[in-house]
Residue, then its C-alpha position, 0 to 999 in steps of 0.5 A: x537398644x539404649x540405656x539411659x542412666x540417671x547420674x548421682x545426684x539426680x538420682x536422690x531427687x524424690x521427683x526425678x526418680x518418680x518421674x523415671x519410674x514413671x517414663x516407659x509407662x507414660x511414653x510408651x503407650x501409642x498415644x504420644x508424638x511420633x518425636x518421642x522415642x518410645x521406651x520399652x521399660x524404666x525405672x527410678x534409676x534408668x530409661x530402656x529405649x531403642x537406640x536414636x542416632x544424631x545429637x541428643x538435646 
């Protein structure tokens, strides 16, 4: 597993933060693409997902 964390001071955005609360629930139903790796839990401060080897973008 693999946590991805929101630095300051991305974190105090409104926005980001609601858009990373809102991350596991949007992309890890089955209904997204097959490129996204599906998170397993979020929050407005971090992204819980599967560890995905290679580059990030």
């Amino acid at each position: 597993m693999a946590v991805k964390c929101v630095l300051f001071p991305w974190n105090k955005l409104t926005a980001v933060s609601r858009a990373t609360d809102q991350y596991a629930q949007r992309y890890g139903s089955e209904s997204v693409s097959q490129q996204v790796v599906k998170p397993t839990a979020s929050s407005g401060r971090w992204v819980l997902m599967p560890f995905q080897e290679g580059r990030t973008r």
